[in-house]
C-alpha positions in Angstrom: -18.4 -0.8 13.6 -16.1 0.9 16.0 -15.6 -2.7 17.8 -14.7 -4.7 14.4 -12.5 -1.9 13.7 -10.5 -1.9 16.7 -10.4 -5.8 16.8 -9.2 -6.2 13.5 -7.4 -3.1 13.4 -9.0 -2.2 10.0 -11.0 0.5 8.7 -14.8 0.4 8.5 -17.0 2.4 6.5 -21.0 3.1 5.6 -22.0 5.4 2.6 -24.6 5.8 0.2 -24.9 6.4 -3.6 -25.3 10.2 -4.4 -25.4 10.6 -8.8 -21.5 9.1 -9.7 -20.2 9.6 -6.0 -20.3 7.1 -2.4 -20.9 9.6 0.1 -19.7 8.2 3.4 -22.3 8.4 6.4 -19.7 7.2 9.1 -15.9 6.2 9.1 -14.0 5.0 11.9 -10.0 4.3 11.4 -8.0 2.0 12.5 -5.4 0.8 9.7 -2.8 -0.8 10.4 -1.0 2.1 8.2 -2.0 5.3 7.9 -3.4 5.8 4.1 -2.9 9.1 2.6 -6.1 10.0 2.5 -9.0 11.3 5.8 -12.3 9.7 5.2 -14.7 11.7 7.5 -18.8 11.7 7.2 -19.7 13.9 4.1 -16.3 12.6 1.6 -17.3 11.9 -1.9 -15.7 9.1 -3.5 -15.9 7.4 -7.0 -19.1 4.7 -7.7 -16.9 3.4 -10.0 -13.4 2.9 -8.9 -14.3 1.7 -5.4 -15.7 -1.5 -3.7 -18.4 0.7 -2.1 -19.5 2.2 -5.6 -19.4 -1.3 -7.6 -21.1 -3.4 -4.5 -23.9 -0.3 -5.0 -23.9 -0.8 -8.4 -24.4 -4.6 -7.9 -28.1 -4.0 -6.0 -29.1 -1.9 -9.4 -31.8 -3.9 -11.7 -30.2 -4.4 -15.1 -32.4 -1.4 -16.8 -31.0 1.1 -14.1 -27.2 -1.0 -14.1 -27.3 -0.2 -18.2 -28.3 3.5 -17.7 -25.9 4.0 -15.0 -22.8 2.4 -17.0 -24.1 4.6 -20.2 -24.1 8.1 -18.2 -20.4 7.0 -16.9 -19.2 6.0 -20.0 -20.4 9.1 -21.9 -18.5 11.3 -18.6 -15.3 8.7 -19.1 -14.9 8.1 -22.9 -12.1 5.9 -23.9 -9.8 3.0 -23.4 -9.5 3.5 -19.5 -13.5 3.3 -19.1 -13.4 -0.3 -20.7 -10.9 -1.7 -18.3 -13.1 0.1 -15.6 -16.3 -0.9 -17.0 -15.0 -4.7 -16.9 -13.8 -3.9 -13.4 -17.6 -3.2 -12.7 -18.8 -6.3 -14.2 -16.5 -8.5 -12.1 -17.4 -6.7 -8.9 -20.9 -6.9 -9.5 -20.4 -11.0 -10.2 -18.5 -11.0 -7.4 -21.8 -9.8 -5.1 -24.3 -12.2 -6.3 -22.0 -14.9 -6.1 -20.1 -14.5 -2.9 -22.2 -11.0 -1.5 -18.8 -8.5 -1.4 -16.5 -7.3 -3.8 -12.9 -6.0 -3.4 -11.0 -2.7 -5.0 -8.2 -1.4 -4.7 -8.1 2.0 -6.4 -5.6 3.9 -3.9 -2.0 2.8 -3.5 -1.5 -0.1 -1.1 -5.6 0.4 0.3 -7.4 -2.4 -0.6 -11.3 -2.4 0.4 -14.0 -5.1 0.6 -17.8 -3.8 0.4 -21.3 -5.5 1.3 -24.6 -4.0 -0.1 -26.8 -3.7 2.8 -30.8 -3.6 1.3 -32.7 -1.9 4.2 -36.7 -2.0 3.4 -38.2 1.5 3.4 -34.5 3.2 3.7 -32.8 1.9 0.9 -29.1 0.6 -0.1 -26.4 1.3 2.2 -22.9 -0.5 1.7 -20.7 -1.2 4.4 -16.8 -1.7 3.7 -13.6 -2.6 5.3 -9.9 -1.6 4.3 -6.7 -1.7 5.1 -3.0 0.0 3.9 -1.0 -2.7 3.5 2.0 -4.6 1.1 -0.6 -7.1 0.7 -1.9 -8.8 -2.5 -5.9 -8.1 -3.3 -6.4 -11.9 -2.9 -4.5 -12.0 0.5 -6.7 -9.1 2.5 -10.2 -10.4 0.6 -9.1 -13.9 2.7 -8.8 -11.8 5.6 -11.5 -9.3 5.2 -14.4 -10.9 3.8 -15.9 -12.7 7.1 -15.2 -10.1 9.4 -17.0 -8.0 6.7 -20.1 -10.3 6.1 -20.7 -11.2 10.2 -20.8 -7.0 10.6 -23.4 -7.0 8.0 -25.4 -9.5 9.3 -24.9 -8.3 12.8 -26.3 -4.4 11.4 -29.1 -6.1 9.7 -30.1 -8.2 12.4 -29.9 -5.1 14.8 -32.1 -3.3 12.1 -34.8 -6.4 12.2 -35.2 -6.1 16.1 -36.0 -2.8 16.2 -38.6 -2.4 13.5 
């Protein structure tokens, strides 16, 4: 993580799903701009507003997915949870069809997130981000390899040691 970090001078994250919240396992920063915000192990961010919540959401069956989005929605009535909720259902699209989706919740931070299914351990999701003037579409062209091949390189790291 700390390598593809420093190479691509981006930010890489891991974090797990805790009720409505990501809780980030390990961060290590490297933006090209600093972003307003300190992500450190133990920060609780929002399943859904983020590319780590909605690629976690995406690993849900569609029994758990439909209780999930019901308990959100009855914590978020109105007009801004239907926007969000389609959010969600793009994301989620987005990981079956191309394995990552992109968010940018935060001013000028845009993030790409992998699920990561570990047998016996659960889902972790792995992201990248960066602060930047950038359009969404522009970083996901950038971000999505780099993103994928770290995934696959964890995975594969995983598989030789078991």
């Amino acid at each position: 993580m700390t390598e593809v970090a420093t190479r691509h001078k981006l930010n890489v994250g891991l974090a797990v799903a805790d009720d409505d919240d990501m809780v980030y396992l390990e961060s290590f920063r490297y933006s090209r701009r600093q972003s307003l915000r300190t992500i450190v192990s133990g920060l609780r961010i929002p399943i859904a507003l983020t590319s780590l919540g909605r690629a976690y959401l995406a690993t849900l069956s569609e029994t758990n997915f439909d209780i999930t989005m019901r308990e959100m929605a009855s914590r978020n009535p109105g007009r801004a949870w239907l926007s969000i909720r389609k959010e969600i259902e793009l994301a989620v699209q987005s990981v079956r069809q191309n394995g990552y989706c992109v968010a940018s919740w935060q001013p000028q931070v845009v993030a790409v997130a992998t699920p990561m299914q570990i047998e016996g351990y659960g889902t972790y999701v792995l992201n990248v981000s960066i602060s930047t003037q950038q359009t969404v579409e522009e970083v996901e062209a950038t971000l999505a390899k780099p993103l994928l091949s770290l995934a696959a390189s964890i995975l594969a790291a995983i598989s030789r040691i078991e």
